[in-house]
N, C-alpha and C positions, 0 to 999 in steps of 0.2 A: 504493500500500500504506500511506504512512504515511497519507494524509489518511481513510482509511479506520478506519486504530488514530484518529485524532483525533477523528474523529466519534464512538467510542465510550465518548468521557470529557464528556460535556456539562456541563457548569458545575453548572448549574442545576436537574439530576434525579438527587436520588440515590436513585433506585428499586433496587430488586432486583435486577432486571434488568441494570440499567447497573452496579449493582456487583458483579455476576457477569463483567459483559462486561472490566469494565477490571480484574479479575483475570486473566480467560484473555489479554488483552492485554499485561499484565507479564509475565506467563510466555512468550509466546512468543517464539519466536527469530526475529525483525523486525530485518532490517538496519536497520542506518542510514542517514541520506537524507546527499545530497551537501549540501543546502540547511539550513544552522544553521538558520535561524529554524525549520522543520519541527521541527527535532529539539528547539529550547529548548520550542517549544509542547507537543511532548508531557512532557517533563519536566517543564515546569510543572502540568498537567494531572494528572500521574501524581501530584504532590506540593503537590498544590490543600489548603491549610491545614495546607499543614506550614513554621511559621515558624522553627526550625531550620535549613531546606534552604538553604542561600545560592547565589545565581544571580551571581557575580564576572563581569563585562563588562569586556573589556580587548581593546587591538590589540596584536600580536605584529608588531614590528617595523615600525610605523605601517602594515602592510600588510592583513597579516591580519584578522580579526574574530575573537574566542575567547572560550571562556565556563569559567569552571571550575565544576564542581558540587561541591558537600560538605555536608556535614552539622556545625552548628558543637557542637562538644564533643566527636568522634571523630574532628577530624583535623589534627595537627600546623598550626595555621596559621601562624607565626611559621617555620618550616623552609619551608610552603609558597612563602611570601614570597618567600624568599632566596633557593631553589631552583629555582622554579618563575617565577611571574610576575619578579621581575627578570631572569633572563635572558632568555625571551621579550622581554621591552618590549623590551631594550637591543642584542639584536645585529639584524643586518639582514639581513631573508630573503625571497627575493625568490620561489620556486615552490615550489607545496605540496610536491614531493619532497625541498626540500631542507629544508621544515620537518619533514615527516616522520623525516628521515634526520636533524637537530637532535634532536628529543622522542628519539629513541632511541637515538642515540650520543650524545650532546652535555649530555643534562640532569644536571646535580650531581646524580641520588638514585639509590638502590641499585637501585630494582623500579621498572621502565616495561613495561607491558604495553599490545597491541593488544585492545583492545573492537571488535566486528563487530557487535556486537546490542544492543538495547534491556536484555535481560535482564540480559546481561553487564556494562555498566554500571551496572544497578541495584543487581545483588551487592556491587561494587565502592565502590558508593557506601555502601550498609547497611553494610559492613564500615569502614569509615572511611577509606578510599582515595579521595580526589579523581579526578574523570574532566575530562580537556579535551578539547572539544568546538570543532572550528575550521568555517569557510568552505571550499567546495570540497574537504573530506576526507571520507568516508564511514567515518571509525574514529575511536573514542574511546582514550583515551590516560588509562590508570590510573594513577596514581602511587602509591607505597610509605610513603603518608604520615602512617598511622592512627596514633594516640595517646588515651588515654584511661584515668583513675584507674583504678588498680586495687591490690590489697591486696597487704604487705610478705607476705614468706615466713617463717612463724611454723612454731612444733611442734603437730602437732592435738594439742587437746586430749583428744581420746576415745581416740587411740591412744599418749598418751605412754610414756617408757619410761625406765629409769635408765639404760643404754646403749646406744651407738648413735647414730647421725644424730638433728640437731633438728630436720631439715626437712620442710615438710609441703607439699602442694598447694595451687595457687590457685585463683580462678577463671579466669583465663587463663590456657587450653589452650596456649598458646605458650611459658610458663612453664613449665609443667607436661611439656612435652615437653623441654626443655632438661634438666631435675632427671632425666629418664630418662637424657639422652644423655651427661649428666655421668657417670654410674653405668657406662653398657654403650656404650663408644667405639666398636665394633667396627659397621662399616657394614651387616652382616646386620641389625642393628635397622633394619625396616622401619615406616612409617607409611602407612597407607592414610586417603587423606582421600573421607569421607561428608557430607552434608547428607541432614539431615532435617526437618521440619517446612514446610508452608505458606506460613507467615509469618513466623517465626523464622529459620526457616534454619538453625539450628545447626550449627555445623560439628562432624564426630565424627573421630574418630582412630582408625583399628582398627592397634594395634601387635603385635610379634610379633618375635620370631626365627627369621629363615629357616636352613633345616637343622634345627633344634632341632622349629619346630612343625608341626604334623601338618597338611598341606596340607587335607584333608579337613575338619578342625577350621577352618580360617582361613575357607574360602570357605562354612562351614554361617555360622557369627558374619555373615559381610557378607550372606549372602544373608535370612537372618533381621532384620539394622539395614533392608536397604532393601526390604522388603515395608512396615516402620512410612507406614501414611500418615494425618497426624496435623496438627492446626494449628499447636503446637509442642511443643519439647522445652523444660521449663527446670529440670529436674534430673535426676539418675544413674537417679531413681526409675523415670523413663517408660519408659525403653530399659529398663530390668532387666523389667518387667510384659509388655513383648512381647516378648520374646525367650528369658525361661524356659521350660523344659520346661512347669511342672506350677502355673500361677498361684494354684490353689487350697487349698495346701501354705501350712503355718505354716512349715516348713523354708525360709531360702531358699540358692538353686542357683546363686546369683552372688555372690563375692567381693565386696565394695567397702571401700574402704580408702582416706586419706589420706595416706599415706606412700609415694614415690618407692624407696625398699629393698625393700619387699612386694612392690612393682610387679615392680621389678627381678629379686628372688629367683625372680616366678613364670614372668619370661617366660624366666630362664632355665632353668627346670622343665619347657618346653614349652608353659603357657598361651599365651591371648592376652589381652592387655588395651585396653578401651575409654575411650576418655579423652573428656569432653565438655567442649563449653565452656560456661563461665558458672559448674560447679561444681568443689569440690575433690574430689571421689567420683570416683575410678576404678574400673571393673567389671573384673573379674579370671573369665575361662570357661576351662575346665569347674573346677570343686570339689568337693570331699567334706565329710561331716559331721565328718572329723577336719580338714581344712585350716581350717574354722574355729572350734573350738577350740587351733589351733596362734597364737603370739605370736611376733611380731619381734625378743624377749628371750629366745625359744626360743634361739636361734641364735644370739647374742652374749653367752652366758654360761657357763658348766660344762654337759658335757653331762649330769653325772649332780644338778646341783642341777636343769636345768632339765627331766629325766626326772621326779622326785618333782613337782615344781609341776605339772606336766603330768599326772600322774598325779591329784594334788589337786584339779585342776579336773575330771575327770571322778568323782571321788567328789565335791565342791560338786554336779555336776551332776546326779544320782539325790539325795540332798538336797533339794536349790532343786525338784526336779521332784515327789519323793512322799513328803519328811516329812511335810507336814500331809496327806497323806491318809493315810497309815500312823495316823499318832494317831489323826486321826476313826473310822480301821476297828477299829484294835485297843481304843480305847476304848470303840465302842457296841457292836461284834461279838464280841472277843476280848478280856476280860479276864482268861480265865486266863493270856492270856502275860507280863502284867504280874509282878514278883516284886510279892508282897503288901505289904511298907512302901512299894512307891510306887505301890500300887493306893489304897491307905488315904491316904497324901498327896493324889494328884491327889483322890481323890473329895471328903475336907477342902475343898480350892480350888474346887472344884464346887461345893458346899453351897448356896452360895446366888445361883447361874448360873440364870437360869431358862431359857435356851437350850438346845439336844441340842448337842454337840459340830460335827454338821454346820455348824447356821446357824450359831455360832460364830466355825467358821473361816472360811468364805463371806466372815464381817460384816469381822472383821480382815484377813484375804488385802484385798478392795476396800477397806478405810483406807489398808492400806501401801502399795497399788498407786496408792490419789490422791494420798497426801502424795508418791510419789518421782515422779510426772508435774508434782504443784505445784511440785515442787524445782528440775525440770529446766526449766521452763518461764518461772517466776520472773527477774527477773534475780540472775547470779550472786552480787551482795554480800547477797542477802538469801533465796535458792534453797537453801541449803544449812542455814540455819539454823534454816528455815521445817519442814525435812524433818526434821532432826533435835530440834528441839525441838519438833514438833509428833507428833514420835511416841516422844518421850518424858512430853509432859504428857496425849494421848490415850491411853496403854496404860494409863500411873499411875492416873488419872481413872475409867477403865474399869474395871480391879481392883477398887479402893476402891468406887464405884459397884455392883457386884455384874453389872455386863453381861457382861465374859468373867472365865476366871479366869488366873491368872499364870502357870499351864505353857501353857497358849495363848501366849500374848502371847510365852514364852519359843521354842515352836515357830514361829511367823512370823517372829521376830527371825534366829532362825540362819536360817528360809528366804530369807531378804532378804539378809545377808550371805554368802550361801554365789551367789543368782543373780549374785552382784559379782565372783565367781571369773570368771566367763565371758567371754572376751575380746573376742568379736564383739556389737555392741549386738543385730542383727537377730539372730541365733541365740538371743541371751538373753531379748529379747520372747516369741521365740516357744516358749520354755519354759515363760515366764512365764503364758504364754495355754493352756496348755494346762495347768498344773496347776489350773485350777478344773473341768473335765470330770472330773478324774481324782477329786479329794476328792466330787461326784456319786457316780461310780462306789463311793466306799469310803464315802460314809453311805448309801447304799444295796443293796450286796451284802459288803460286810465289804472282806476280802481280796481274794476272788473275784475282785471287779468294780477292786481294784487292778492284780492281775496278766490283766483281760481290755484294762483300761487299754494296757498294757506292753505288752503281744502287737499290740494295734491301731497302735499306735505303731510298732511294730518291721514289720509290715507293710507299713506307710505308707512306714517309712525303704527297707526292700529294694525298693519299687515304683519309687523315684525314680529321675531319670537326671537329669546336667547336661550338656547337650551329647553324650548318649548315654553316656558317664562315669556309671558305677554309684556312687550315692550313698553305699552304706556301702565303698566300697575303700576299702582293702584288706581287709577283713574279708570281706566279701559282694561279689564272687566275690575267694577266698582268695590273696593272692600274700606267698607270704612272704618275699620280698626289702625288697620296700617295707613290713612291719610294722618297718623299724626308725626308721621316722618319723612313727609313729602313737600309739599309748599310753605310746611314751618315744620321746625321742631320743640315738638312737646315736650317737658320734663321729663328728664330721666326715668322719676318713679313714676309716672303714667305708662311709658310704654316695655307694658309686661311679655308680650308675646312677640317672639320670631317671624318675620316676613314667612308668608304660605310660599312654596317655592313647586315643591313638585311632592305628591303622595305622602304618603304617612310623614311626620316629622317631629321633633322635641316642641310641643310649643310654648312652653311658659319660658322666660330668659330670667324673670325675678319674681321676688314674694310679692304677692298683690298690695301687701299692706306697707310700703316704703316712705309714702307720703310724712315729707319731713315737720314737724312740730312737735308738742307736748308728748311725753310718753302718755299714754292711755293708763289712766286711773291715777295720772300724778296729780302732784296740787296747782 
């Protein structure tokens, strides 16, 4: 069998063919041969100009024959040392059993696992785990030894907040599950490990609390991650595009967040949450259109300050979405709604516009949409100043010039600062994206084509499902328990029960009786 896999790695053809063949050869589950040299040849073979891969040749107890394999820059080599090769060289072992019964009771590291197969060592090796490879053994011997830079734990940037946790995710998953298990100690947090990708391999984390989440809900998320067959995963982005309901929605119907609390808050709401490695994006299934416009400052501040903010950003929200097409309608459609002093002003500022109101807004809407992509894109010491000064000397410019006029430039300004209300970036693109259809719609049938705008819209919204989770709940279909964490938030001790999500579920979250005042029977 092995000299078989050997023959299908030839040095010297790297055809098609042959690099089809020494794919389906890695992936297979091909024991191990009893004979090292078989088995270094096909590892070499498998990792033919990969100078990285280090091939360490050493006797274990002047007896043995042994090879470690690694990958140098993902795997502790200085612990390997210590650990590993000096105790081998130095004690004296005289039968493969008792070397076997050494490597697994006897070696200084935390994790020693049995490899059986070519594959399983290969994982093992990508991963940054050293494998040893003896004479007259037919298992490889993994060690717990990976190490490899990776970034401090900082506060994201896009979700910061004035209270609360400063902690944000990393790109290592291993990390990022810790920041969870910090938060919810209780052993029901489960972690289900995925791989996905070809070549990547990434490894996925489907997390959850059992009893809390809706078993239905857990195994649709895992059955949905392992259909993906894909070369790789290397952001939150990929797994969220296969695994949505409705890909062709501006809307989207997955959570993603860097914050270890959101995580925490939703799984014990009943979500479930997907953690991937390599980024700090966590996906968060099923959602509603109010979960994200909900903040993480929601809940760590007054319920009634953070009821009005909450309410504020869905008035930002009808704003950011249909002021400049309101103007364009009611100024080329509908000018008697104007009162007459500020019909006779704007027309002044008009004067000598030589645009309609449409292309107008069109031309400034895509200015302020390139200066805030120039902004973000830029690096930050000079991103910020690029955006703001650059659309303060384009509007000025423009005025003076006679290209738009100043209530324009004033109606895009509040449009831009009112989209800043909106907490989720993807929700707020996709507002963003959809108010130029709509200003269409109102330099071309006035109002009308405003409110057929709104109605399409509202269509689109009641069609959606996340995870079969009705996109506008609780509004559409109506539960009026859970409106009291929708357009405001209720006090803490009012909302006793778990969002309904899918079938059977935990529903109480606290004691009914929390309402804070007098103890009961005091004086």
């Amino acid at each position: 069998m092995v000299r078989h896999i050997r023959s299908l790695f030839k040095k010297n053809n790297p055809t098609k063919e042959n690099t089809n063949a020494r794919q389906q050869a890695s992936d297979a589950q091909v024991s191990l041969s009893i004979q090292l040299d078989q088995n270094i040849e096909y590892f070499r073979s498998l990792y033919l100009n990969s100078f990285d891969v280090m091939f360490r040749s050493f006797l274990i107890g002047e007896k043995f024959q042994g090879y470690l394999i690694y990958i140098d820059g993902l795997t502790d080599v200085q612990k390997m040392d210590e650990q590993v090769l000096t105790p081998l060289m130095k004690n004296k072992i005289e039968t493969a059993s008792e070397l076997t019964n050494f490597l697994v009771n006897k070696t200084p590291v935390s994790s020693v696992q049995k490899m059986t197969s070519f594959s399983e060592c290969v994982d093992s090796i990508s991963n940054g785990n050293p494998i040893l490879l003896c004479h007259g053994i037919n298992l490889g011997f993994s060690f717990g030894l990976a190490k490899w830079e990776k970034r401090s734990i900082e506060e994201p940037a896009a979700e910061s907040g004035i209270r609360g946790p400063r902690e944000g995710f990393t790109e290592t998953i291993g990390v990022n599950t810790s920041l969870i298990r910090r938060i919810i100690k209780s052993p029901a947090l489960k972690m289900k490990t995925l791989h996905v990708g070809e070549y990547t391999k990434t490894k996925i984390f489907l997390s959850y609390i059992e009893g809390i989440a809706d078993q239905t809900l857990i195994e649709e998320v895992e059955n949905r991650i392992k259909r993906i067959k894909i070369d790789g995963i290397l952001e939150s982005n990929y797994i969220e595009e296969f695994i949505e309901d409705n890909t062709y929605s501006p809307f989207p119907q997955i959570l993603s967040t860097e914050r270890p609390d959101v995580v925490s808050a939703n799984l014990l709401e009943g979500r479930v949450a997907i953690l991937i490695d390599g980024t700090p994006f966590v996906l968060i299934a099923p959602t509603s259109l109010f979960s994200l416009f909900q903040s993480q400052e929601d809940y760590y501040g007054r319920y009634l300050i953070s009821s009005v903010i909450r309410m504020l950003r869905f008035l930002f929200l009808t704003i950011s979405l249909l002021l400049p097409s309101l103007y364009v309608a009611i100024l080329t459609y509908h000018q008697e709604m104007v009162p007459t002093a500020l019909l006779l002003s704007i027309a002044s500022a008009r004067e000598s516009v030589p645009f309609p109101a449409l292309v107008e807004a069109i031309m400034m809407e895509l200015t302020f949409e390139a200066l805030r992509e120039a902004g973000v894109r830029l690096p930050k010491q000079i991103g910020s100043a690029v955006s703001i000064v650059g659309a303060l000397v384009i509007g000025q410019a423009a005025v003076q010039a006679g290209l738009v006029s100043a209530p324009m430039v004033i109606v895009v300004a509040v449009t831009g600062i009112a989209s800043f209300m909106i907490p989720r970036y993807a929700i707020g693109i996709g507002i963003r994206m959809l108010r130029f259809p709509i200003i269409l719609l109102a330099g071309s049938l006035g109002l009308i084509g405003v409110m057929m705008g709104i109605i399409a819209i509202i269509i689109h919204l009641a069609t959606l499902r996340s995870f079969g989770v009705p996109y506008l709940s609780p509004i559409a279909p109506l539960k009026i328990k859970e409106l009291k964490d929708s357009f405001i938030r209720a006090p803490l001790w009012k909302m006793n029960t778990r969002p309904h999500f899918t079938g059977n579920f935990n529903q109480y979250r606290q004691s009914p009786d929390l309402k804070p005042g007098p103890e009961k029977g005091g004086e």
